[in-house]
C-alpha positions in Angstrom: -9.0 22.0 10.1 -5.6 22.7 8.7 -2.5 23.4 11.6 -0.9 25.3 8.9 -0.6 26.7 5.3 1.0 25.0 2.9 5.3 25.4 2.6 6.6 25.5 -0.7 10.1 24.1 0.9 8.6 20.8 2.6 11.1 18.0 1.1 8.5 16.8 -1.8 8.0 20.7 -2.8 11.8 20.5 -3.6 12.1 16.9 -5.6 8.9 18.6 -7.7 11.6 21.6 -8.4 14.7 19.1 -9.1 16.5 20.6 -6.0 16.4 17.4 -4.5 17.1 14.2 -6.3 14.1 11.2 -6.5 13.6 7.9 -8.2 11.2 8.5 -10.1 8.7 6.1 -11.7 6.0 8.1 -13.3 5.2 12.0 -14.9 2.4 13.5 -16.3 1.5 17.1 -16.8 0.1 16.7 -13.0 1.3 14.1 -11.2 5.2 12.7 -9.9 5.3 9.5 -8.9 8.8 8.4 -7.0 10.2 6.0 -4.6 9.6 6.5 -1.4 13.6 6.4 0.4 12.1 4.8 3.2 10.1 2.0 1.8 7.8 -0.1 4.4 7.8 -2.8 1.5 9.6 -3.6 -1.4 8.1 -1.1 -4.3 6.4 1.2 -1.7 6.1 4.7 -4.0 4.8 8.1 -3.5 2.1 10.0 -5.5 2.4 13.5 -5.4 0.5 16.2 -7.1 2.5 19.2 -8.9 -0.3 21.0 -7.1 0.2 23.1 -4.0 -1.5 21.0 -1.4 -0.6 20.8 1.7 -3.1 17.6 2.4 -7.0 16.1 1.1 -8.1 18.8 3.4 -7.0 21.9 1.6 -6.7 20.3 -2.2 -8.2 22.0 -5.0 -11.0 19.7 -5.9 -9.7 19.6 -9.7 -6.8 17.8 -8.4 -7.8 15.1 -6.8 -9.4 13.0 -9.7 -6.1 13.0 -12.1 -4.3 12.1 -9.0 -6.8 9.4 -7.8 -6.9 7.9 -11.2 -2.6 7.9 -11.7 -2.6 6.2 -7.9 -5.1 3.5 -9.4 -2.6 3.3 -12.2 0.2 3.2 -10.1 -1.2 0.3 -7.9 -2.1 -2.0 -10.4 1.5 -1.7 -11.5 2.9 -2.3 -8.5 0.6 -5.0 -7.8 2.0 -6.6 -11.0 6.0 -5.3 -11.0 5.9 -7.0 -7.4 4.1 -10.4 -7.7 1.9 -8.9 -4.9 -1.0 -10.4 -3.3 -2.9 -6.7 -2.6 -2.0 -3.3 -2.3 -2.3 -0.8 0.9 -2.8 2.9 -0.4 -2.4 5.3 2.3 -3.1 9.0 2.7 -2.7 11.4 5.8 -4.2 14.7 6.6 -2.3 16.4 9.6 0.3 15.4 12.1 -2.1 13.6 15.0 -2.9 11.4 11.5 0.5 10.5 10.8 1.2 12.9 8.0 4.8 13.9 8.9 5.5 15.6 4.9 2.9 18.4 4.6 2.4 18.0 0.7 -0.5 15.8 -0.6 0.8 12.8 -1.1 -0.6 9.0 -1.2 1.4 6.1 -0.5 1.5 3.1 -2.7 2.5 -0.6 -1.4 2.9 -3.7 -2.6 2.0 -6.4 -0.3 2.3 -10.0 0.5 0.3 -12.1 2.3 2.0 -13.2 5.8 4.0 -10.2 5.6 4.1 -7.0 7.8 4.7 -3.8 7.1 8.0 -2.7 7.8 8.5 0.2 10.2 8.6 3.9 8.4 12.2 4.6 10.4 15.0 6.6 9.6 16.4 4.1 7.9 17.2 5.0 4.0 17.1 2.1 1.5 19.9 1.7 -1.0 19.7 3.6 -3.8 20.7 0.9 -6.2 17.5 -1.3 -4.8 15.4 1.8 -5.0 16.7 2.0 -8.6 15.9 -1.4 -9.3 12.3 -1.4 -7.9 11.7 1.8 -10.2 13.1 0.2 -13.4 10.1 -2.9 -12.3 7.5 -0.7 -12.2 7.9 1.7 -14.9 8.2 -1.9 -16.9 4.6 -3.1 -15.8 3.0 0.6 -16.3 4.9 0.2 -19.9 3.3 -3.1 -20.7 
């Protein structure tokens, strides 16, 4: 069950509108993919809809399978712009499950073996890394 209906000003409703600035990676018609600012591993990304969702739980069903098939996409360029051993895609539906930005939205890693996750803090990665990291993975989706 939903806490809430959806906000059109939650912080990815206003980097769909361009009131907020993104690295982005990927567009399509439906879909934004972007960096996430605090990355729990180098490449970590956000897939977003251009849908107003607030999660899974309220998502017009027509949605979900262009987004599903841009976050396979997306992972198997990660994967590959990252040299990475697997990939964790994550998804949250409501705050007791983590969600703490109330817009669908699936996260996309990169991972190595042997390494952890690094702690979703407060902490905003450089913009020139996050730049970087973009620039690799539009590459591999290019290729």
């Amino acid at each position: 069950m939903n806490s809430g209906g959806y906000d059109s000003n939650n912080i990815f409703g206003k980097i769909l509108r361009g009131e907020i600035p993104a690295h982005e990676v990927y567009e399509d018609e439906n879909t934004l993919v972007f960096m996430d600012v605090m990355p729990q591993a180098e490449g970590h990304v956000l897939v977003v809809p251009k849908a107003a969702s607030r999660n899974i739980l309220d998502a017009d069903p027509a949605t979900l399978g262009p987004l599903i098939a841009i976050v396979q996409k997306v992972a198997i360029a990660v994967q590959e712009a990252f040299d990475a051993d697997g990939v964790t895609i994550m998804q949250f539906n409501e705050a007791p499950a983590g969600q703490s930005v109330f817009h669908l939205h699936f996260h996309v890693i990169p991972r190595r073996e042997g390494l952890p996750l690094r702690p979703h803090s407060g902490m905003m990665e450089d913009g020139a890394i996050l730049a970087a990291n973009a620039a690799k993975i539009k590459e591999a989706l290019a290729g």
